[in-house]
C-alpha positions in Angstrom: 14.8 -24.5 37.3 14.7 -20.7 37.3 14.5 -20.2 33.4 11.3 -22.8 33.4 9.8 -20.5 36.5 10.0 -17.7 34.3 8.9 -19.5 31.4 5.6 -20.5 33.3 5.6 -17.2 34.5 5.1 -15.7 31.2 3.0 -18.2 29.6 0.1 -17.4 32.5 0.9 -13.7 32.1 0.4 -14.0 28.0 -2.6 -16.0 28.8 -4.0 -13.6 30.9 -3.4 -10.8 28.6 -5.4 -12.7 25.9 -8.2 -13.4 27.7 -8.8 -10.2 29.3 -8.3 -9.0 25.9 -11.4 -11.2 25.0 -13.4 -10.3 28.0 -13.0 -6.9 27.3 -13.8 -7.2 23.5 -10.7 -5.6 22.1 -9.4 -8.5 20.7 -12.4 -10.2 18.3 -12.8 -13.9 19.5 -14.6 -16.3 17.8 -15.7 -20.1 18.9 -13.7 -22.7 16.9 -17.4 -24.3 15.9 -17.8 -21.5 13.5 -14.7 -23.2 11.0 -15.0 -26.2 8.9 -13.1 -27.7 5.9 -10.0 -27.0 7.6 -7.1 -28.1 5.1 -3.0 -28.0 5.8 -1.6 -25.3 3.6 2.0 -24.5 5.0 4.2 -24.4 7.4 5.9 -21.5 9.4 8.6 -20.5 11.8 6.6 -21.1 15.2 3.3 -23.3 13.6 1.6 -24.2 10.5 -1.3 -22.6 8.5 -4.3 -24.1 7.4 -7.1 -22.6 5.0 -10.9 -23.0 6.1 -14.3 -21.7 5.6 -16.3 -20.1 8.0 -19.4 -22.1 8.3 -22.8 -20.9 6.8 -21.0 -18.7 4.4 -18.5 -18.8 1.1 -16.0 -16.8 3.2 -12.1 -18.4 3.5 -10.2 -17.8 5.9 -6.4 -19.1 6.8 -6.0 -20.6 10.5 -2.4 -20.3 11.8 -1.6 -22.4 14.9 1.6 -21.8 17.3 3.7 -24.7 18.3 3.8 -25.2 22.1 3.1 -23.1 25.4 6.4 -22.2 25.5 6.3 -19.4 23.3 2.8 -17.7 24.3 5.0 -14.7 24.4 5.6 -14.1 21.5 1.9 -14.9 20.4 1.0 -12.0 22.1 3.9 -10.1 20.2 2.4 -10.8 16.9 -1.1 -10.4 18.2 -0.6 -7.1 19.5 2.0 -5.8 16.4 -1.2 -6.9 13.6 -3.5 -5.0 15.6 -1.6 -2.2 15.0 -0.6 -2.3 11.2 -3.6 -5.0 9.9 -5.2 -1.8 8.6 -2.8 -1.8 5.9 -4.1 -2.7 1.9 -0.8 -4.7 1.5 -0.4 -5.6 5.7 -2.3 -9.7 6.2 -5.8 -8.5 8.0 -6.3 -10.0 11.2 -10.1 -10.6 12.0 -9.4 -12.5 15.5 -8.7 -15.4 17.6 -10.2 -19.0 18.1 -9.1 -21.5 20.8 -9.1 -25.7 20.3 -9.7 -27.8 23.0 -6.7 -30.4 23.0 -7.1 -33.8 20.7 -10.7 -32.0 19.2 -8.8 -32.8 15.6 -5.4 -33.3 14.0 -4.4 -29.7 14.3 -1.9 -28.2 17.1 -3.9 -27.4 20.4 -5.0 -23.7 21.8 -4.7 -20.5 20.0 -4.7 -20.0 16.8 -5.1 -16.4 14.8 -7.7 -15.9 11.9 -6.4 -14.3 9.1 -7.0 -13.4 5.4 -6.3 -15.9 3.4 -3.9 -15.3 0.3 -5.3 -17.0 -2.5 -1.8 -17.3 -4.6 0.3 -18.4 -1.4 4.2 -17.0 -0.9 5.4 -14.6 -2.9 8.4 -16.8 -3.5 5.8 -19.4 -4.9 3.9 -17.0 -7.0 7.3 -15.8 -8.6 8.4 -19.4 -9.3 4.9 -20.2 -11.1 4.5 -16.7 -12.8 7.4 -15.0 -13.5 7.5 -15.7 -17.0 3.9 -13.7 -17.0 4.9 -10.8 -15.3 5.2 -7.1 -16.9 7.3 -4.5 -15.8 4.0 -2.7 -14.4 3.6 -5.6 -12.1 7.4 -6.4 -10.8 7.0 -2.6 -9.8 3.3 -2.9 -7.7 4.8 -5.8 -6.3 8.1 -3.4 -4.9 6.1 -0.5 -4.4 3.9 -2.1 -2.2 6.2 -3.7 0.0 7.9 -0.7 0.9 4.8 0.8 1.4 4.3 -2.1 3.9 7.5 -1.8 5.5 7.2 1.6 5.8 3.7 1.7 7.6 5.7 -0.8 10.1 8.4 2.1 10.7 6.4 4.4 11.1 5.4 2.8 14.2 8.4 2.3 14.8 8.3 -1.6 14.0 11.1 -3.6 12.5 10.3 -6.8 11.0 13.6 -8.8 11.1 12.9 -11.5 9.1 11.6 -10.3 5.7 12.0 -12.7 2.8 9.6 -14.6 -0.2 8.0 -16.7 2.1 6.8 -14.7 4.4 5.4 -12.3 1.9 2.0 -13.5 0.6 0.2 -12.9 -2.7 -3.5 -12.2 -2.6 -5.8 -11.5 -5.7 -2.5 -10.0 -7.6 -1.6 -7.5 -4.2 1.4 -8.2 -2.1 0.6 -9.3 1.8 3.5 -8.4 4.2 3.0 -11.8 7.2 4.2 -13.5 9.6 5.4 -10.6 12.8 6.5 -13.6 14.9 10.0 -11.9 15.4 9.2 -8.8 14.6 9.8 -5.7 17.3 9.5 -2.6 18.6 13.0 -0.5 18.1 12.9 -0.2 21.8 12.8 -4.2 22.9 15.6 -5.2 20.4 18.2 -6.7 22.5 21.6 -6.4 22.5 22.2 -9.9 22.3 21.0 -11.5 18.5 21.3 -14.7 20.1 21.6 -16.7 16.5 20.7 -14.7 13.3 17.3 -16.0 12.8 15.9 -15.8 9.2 17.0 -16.8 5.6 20.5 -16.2 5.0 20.6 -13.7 1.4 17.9 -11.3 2.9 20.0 -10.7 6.8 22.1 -7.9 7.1 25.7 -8.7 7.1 26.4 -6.7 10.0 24.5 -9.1 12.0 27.2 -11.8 11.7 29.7 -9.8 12.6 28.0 -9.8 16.0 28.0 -13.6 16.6 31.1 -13.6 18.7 31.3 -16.1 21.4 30.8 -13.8 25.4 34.5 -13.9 26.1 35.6 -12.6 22.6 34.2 -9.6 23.3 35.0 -6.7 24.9 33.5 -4.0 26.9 34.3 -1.4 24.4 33.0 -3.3 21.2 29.7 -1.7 20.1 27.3 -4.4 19.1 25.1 -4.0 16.3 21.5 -4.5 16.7 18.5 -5.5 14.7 17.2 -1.9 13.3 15.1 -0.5 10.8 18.1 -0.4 7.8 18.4 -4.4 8.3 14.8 -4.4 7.1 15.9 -2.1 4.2 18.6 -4.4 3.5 15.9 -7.4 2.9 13.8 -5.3 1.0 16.8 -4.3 -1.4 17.2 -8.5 -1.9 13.2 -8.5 -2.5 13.8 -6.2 -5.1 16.1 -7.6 -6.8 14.4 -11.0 -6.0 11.0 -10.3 -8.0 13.4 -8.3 -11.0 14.8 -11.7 -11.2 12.4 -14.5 -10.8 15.3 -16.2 -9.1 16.2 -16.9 -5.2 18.8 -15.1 -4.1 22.1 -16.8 -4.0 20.4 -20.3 -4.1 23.7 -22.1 -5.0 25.3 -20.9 -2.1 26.3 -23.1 0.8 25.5 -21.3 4.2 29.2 -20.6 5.6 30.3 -19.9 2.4 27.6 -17.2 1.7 28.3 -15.6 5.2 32.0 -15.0 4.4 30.9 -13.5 0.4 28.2 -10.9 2.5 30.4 -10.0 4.6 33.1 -8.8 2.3 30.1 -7.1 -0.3 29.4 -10.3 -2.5 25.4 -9.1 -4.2 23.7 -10.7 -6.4 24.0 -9.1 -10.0 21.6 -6.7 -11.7 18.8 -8.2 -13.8 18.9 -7.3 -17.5 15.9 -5.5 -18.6 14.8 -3.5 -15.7 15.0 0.2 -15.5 18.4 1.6 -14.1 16.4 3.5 -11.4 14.9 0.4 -10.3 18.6 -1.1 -10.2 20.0 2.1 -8.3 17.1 1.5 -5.8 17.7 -1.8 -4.7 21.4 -1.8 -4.8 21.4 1.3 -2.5 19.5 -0.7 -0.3 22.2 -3.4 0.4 25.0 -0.9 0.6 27.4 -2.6 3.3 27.2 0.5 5.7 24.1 1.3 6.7 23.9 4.7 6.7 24.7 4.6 3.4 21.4 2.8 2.7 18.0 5.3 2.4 15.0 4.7 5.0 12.3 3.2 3.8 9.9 6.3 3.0 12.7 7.0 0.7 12.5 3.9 -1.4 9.0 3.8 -1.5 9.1 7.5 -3.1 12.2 6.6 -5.5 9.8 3.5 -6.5 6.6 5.5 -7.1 8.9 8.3 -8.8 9.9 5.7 -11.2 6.0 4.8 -11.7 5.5 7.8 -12.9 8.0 8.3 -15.0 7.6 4.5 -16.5 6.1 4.9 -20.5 2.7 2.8 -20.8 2.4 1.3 -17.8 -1.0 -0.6 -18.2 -3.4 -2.5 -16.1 -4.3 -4.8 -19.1 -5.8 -7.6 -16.5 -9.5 -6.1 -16.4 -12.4 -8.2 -14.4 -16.3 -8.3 -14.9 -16.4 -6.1 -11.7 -14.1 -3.2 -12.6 -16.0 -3.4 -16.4 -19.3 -2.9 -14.2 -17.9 -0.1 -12.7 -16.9 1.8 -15.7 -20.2 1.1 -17.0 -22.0 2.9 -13.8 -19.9 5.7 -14.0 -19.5 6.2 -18.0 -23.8 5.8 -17.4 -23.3 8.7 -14.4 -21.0 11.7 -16.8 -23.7 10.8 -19.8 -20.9 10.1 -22.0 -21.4 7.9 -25.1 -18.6 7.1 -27.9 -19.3 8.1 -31.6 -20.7 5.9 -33.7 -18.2 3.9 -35.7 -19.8 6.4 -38.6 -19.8 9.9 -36.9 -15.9 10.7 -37.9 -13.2 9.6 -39.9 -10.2 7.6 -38.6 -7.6 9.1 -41.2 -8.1 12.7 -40.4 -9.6 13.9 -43.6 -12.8 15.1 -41.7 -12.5 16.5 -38.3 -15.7 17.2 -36.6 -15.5 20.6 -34.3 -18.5 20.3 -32.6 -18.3 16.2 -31.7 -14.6 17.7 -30.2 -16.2 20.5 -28.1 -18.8 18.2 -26.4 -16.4 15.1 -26.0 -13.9 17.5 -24.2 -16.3 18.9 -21.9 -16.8 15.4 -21.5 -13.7 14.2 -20.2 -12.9 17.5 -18.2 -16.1 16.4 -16.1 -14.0 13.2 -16.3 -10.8 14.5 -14.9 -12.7 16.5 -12.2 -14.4 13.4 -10.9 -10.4 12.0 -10.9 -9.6 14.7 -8.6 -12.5 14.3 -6.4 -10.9 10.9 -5.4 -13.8 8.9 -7.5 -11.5 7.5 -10.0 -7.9 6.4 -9.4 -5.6 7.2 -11.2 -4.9 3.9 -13.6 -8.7 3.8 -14.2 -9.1 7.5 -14.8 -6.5 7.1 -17.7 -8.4 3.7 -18.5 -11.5 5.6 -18.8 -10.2 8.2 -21.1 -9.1 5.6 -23.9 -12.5 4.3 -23.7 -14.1 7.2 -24.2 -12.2 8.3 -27.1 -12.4 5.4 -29.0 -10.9 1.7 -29.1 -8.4 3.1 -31.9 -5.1 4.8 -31.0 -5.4 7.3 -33.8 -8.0 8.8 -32.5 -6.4 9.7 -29.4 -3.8 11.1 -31.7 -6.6 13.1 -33.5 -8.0 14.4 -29.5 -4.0 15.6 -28.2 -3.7 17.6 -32.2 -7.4 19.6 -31.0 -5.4 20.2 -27.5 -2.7 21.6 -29.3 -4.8 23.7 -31.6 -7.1 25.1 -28.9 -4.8 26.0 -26.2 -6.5 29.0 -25.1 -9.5 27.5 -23.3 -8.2 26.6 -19.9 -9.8 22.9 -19.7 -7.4 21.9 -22.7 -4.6 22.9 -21.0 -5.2 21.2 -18.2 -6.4 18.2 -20.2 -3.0 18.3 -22.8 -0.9 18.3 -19.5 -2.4 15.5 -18.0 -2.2 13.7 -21.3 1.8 14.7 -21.5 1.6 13.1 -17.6 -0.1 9.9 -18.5 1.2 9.2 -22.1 -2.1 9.1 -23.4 -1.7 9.8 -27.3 1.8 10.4 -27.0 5.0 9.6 -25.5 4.8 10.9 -22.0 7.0 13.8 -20.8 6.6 15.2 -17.7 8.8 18.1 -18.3 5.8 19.2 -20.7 3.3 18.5 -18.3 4.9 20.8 -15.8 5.4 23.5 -18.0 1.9 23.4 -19.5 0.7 23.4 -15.7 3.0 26.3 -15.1 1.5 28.5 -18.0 -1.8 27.6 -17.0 -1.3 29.2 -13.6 0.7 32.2 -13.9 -2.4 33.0 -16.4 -4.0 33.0 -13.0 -5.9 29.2 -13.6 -6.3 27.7 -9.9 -7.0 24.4 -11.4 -3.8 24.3 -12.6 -2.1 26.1 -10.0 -2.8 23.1 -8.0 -1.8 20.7 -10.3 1.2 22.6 -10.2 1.7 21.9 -6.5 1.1 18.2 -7.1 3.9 18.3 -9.7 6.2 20.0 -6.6 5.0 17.5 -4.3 5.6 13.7 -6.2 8.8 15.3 -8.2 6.5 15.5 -11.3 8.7 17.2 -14.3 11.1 19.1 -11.4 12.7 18.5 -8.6 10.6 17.9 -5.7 10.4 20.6 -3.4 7.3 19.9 -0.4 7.9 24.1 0.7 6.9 24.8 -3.0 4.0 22.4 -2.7 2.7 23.8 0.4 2.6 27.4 -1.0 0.9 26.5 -4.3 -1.7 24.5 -2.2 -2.3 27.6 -0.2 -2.4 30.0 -2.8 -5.0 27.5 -4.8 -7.1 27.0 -1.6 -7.6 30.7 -1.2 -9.1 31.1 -3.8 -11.8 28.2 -3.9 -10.0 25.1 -5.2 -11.2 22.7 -2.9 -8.7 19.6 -3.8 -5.9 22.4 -2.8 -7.4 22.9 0.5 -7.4 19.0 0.9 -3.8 18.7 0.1 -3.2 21.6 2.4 -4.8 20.1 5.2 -2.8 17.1 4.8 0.5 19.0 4.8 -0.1 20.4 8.1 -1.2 17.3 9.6 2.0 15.5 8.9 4.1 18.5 8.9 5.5 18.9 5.5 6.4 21.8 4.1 4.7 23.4 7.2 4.9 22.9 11.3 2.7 20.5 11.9 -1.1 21.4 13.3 -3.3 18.8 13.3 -6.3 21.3 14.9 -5.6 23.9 11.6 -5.6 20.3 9.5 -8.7 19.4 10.9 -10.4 22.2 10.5 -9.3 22.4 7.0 -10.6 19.0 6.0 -13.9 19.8 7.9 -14.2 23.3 5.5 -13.2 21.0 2.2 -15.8 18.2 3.1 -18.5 21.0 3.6 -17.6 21.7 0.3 -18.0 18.6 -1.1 -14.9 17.4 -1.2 -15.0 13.5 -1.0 -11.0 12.7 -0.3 -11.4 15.5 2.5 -14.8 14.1 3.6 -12.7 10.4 4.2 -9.7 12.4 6.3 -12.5 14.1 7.9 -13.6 10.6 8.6 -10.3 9.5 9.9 -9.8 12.6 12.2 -12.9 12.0 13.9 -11.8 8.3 14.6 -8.3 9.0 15.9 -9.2 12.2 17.9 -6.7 13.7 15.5 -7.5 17.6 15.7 -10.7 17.6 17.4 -12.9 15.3 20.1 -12.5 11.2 19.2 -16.3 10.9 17.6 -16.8 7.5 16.5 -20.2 7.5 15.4 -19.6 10.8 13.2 -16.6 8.7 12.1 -18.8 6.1 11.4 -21.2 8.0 9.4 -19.1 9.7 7.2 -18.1 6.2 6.3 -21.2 5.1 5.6 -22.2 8.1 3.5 -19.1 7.8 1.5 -19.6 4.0 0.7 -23.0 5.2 -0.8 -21.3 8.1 -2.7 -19.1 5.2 -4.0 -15.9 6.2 -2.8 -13.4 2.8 -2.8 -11.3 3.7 -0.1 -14.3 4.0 2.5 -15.1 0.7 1.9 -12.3 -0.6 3.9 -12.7 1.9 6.9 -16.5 1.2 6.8 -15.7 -2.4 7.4 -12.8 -2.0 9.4 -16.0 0.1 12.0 -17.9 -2.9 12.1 -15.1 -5.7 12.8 -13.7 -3.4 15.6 -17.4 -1.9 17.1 -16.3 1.4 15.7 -19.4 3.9 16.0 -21.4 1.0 15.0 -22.1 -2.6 16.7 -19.6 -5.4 15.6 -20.9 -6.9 12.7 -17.8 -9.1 11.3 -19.5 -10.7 8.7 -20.4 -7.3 7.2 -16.4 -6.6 7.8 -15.5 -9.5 5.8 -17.9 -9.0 2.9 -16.9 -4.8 2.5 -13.4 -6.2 2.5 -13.8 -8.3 -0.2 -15.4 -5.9 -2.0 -12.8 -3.4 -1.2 -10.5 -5.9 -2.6 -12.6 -6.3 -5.7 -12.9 -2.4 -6.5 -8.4 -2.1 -6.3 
C-alpha cells in the first residue's frame, strides 16, 4: 500500500512539474490538433514511436508515447536531460510536448514528446542495410560523432546507461544519440542496479558482478555503480560494432555471454580498419576501468586519426552544397582555365595564370579560417578550382615548391602536405613548413603553428605551446589567434581559466571582423558567460551572422526562436533553419 502511495505521489508531482513547465513557457507545448498522418514506426523501452507531419506544412516529426502513469518520473527525467544536451548536432532535438485525451485514436494516452525525426531509423538498421556501402571516411564520422555525443552528456555530468544500435538513430547520413529514459545524473545513480537494464554485449561487466542477492553481501563489499566509464565501455562495442557491420556477440546465449565478459571474452578486431581505430575501441572495454580513457579522450584519439587518415573524401555531394560552392566560387571571382589556356603534360607552364590562381586560393584559405568554409569543403573547393584533373594539382604543389619564398605559398604548400591535396599527406612536412614560416616572423603561420600544437598536427600535442603561439600571433594582429586565444581561457587550457579576459577577447576579434569570434561572442552574450546575459544582442549577432552566411549560426538562430531567445517564439522558423542547418553539414 505504501509503494502505490508513493507511486501516486510522484506521478501528481511529475505532473505538476510539467504543467507548470507549460504555464510558464519553458517547456514548448503544442495542441495534439496540430499532427496528422501519424504512422507506427518502432518500438522502445518505456513506449513506442510514431512519425507524423505537422499539419499545414511538409515538416516530419517523430511522436514518442510513454507506457502508463506509473512511470511519469522518469518522463520528466528525459524531458529535463534533452533540454539540456538537445542543442547538440549529433544529440535527437527536442521541439516540445503534446498531450492526447484518452481513446482520441489508437495510440497510448497523455504525453508524448515531439522530436526530430531520423529519416534512416537505428543505427543498428542502417548498418544492416548499408554496410556494404560504407567507406572508411564514414565508419569514422559515425565514431567520431558519438563520442562527441557522449561527451557533451559528460560534460554535464550525464551518463547514459544504456547505449547501444538501437538507441542510436541515423539522420540525413549524421549519427542521433536518443532515447535518455535511463539515463542520469552521476549524483542520483543508486547504489542498488536493481537488474542490469540494457543489451547485454554493450553493459559493463562490472555491473554483473553486482547482482548479488541482499544477504550475500556484506557491509564491506564496495558496490559498483553505473558511471561515466560504463558508457565508455558501450561506446568501445559501438566502435567496433560499425567497424564490423555485425551485432556484437549475436550467437551468444545470455548466461553464457555474462560468464565470457566477465572473464575478458571481446569481440575480435575487424580486418581492414586502421590499427588506431582498433587501439581505440579496444581500450575502451579494458576490464578495469580505470584502465579505459574518458570520453574527451576517445573523441580526440578519433579526430587525431581523421587527420592523419590519406584521402578521406566526402564523395556524396547534393544539389544544395553544389549551390553553395557556386555562390561562393561567384563571391572570390574565381574562374577555372579554359580547357585551352595550359597544357596537362607540363610542357608549357604558364607563370602568370599560377600567380593569379594562387592569389586565388590564398583568398580561399583565408575565408577557411574565417570559419566560412569547413574544412572538407575548403579542400573540396580547392580541387575545383584547380581543375577536374589530378595532374594539375600536381603541376600547382611543383609552383609551391619552386616559389617558396612568398609567404602565401608556404602557407598554401603546408596546408596542401595537411590535406593530401596533390600529394600524399604528411603532417610532419606541414608542421615543419609552418615552423619556417614563423620563425621568418609570418603570423599567419605562426598560428597555424599553434593549431598544429593544439590537435597534435605533425608533433605531439602540447595545449601550453598552443596557448603561447596564439598569444604571440594575437599580438601582433592575427585575429583567428586572438579567437583561439579567447577560447583557451574560457575553458582553461593551457591557461587558468577567465571567462571575463575570454569575453573580452572575442568581443575585440568580432570588432575585427572575425566571424567564428563574432558566433562565441554570440554564445557569451546568451549564457552570461563573461559579461551581463543579453539575449537580444545574442540574438542579433545570430541574425547578422546567418546573413553573413555563417552555417553554424543557423542552428543557434533557430534554436532563439524555438526557445523565445531575444526574439518571440517562432517554432516554425526553428524547424525550417534547422533543416537548413542540416542541409548546409
Amino acid at each position: 500500500m505504501a509503494n502505490s502511495i508513493n507511486v501516486n505521489t510522484d506521478t501528481d508531482e511529475s505532473i505538476r512539474w510539467i504543467e507548470n513547465g507549460i504555464k510558464n513557457r519553458y517547456i514548448n507545448y503544442h495542441d495534439y490538433s496540430e499532427f496528422q498522418n501519424q504512422e507506427f514506426v518502432g518500438k522502445g523501452g518505456f513506449g513506442n514511436v510514431y512519425k507524423t507531419n505537422w499539419k499545414g506544412s511538409d515538416t516530419v516529426v517523430a511522436l514518442k508515447s510513454f507506457k502508463g502513469t506509473c512511470i511519469m518520473k522518469e518522463i520528466v527525467n528525459e524531458l529535463q536531460l534533452l533540454q539540456e544536451v538537445h542543442f547538440h548536432a549529433n544529440i535527437i532535438k527536442f521541439f516540445g510536448i503534446t498531450k492526447r485525451k484518452n481513446n482520441e485514436d489508437s495510440i497510448d494516452p497523455d504525453y508524448l514528446f515531439i522530436l526530430e525525426y531520423a529519416d534512416s531509423g537505428t543505427l543498428r538498421d542502417y548498418l544492416k542495410e548499408n554496410f556494404s556501402k560504407l567507406d572508411l571516411s564514414t565508419k569514422l564520422q559515425f565514431a567520431i560523432q558519438i563520442s562527441d555525443a557522449v561527451s557533451c552528456l559528460h560534460q554535464k555530468n550525464i551518463i547514459h546507461r544504456d547505449l547501444h544500435s538501437k538507441n542510436i538513430l541515423v539522420h540525413q547520413n549524421k549519427v542521433k544519440l536518443a532515447d535518455f529514459g535511463l539515463s542520469r545524473r552521476l549524483a542520483e545513480v543508486s547504489n542498488s542496479v536493481k537488474g542490469v537494464i540494457g543489451m547485454l554485449p554493450y553493459i559493463d561487466p562490472l555491473l554483473f558482478k553486482d547482482q548479488k542477492e541482499p544477504k550475500e553481501q556484506t557491509n564491506n563489499e564496495q558496490h559498483y555503480k553505473a558511471n561515466k566509464k560504463s558508457d565508455v565501455y558501450s561506446v568501445g562495442v559501438l566502435l567496433w560494432e560499425i567497424s564490423s557491420g555485425r551485432l556484437p556477440f549475436e550467437s551468444y546465449y545470455s548466461h553464457t555471454l555474462i560468464t565470457e565478459l566477465q572473464n575478458g571474452k571481446r569481440e575480435s578486431p575487424v580486418p581492414g580498419m586502421p590499427d588506431k581505430y582498433v587501439e581505440v575501441y579496444t581500450s575502451c572495454w579494458q576490464c578495469n576501468p580505470e584502465d579505459r580513457p574518458d570520453i574527451h579522450q576517445v573523441f580526440s584519439d578519433l579526430k587525431s586519426l581523421e587527420n592523419k587518415n590519406e584521402k578521406l573524401k566526402c564523395n556524396n555531394r547534393d544539389d544544395n552544397l553544389c549551390s553553395w560552392i557556386t555562390n561562393i566560387t561567384n563571391s572570390l571571382q574565381i574562374k577555372l582555365p579554359e580547357s585551352n589556356t595550359m597544357e596537362i603534360d607540363g610542357s608549357s607552364f604558364n607563370f602568370d595564370y599560377h600567380k593569379k590562381l594562387i592569389n586565388k586560393l590564398f583568398l580561399l584559405y583565408e575565408k577557411f579560417l574565417q570559419g566560412g568554409i569547413d574544412k572538407d569543403n575548403y579542400i573540396q573547393l580547392i580541387k575545383q578550382y584547380i581543375t577536374p584533373n589530378n595532374k594539375n594539382e600536381n603541376e600547382i604543389m611543383n609552383y609551391f615548391l619552386d616559389n617558396m619564398d612568398k609567404r602565401q605559398n608556404i602557407i598554401l604548400l603546408g596546408d596542401f602536405f595537411r590535406h593530401g591535396i596533390g600529394i600524399e599527406k604528411d603532417a610532419n612536412k606541414a608542421f615543419e613548413l609552418y615552423k619556417t614560416a614563423a620563425e621568418k616572423g609570418n603570423i599567419k603561420s605562426t598560428y597555424q603553428l599553434g593549431e598544429c600544437y593544439f590537435y597534435g598536427v605533425g608533433v605531439k600535442k602540447n595545449v601550453i605551446k598552443a596557448f603561447e603561439l596564439y598569444e604571440n600571433a594575437a599580438e601582433k594582429g592575427d585575429v583567428n589567434a586572438l579567437n583561439n586565444l579567447a577560447y583557451c581561457y574560457q575553458h582553461g587550457i593551457g591557461i587558468i581559466k577567465d571567462e571575463i579576459k575570454a569575453f573580452k577577447l572575442y568581443k575585440e576579434a568580432a570588432e575585427k571582423g572575425d566571424i567564428i569570434s563574432m558566433n562565441n561572442l554570440g554564445e557569451c552574450y546568451q549564457h552570461g558567460i563573461g559579461t551581463v546575459k543579453d539575449e537580444i544582442k545574442a540574438f542579433e549577432l545570430y541574425k547578422e551572422l546567418v546573413e553573413k552566411g555563417h552555417v553554424y549560426s543557423i542552428y543557434d538562430l533557430g534554436y532563439c526562436y524555438e526557445k523565445g531567445v531575444g526574439t518571440e517564439k517562432d517554432e516554425i522558423k526553428a524547424l525550417k533553419l534547422y533543416e537548413e542547418y542540416e542541409n548546409k553539414l
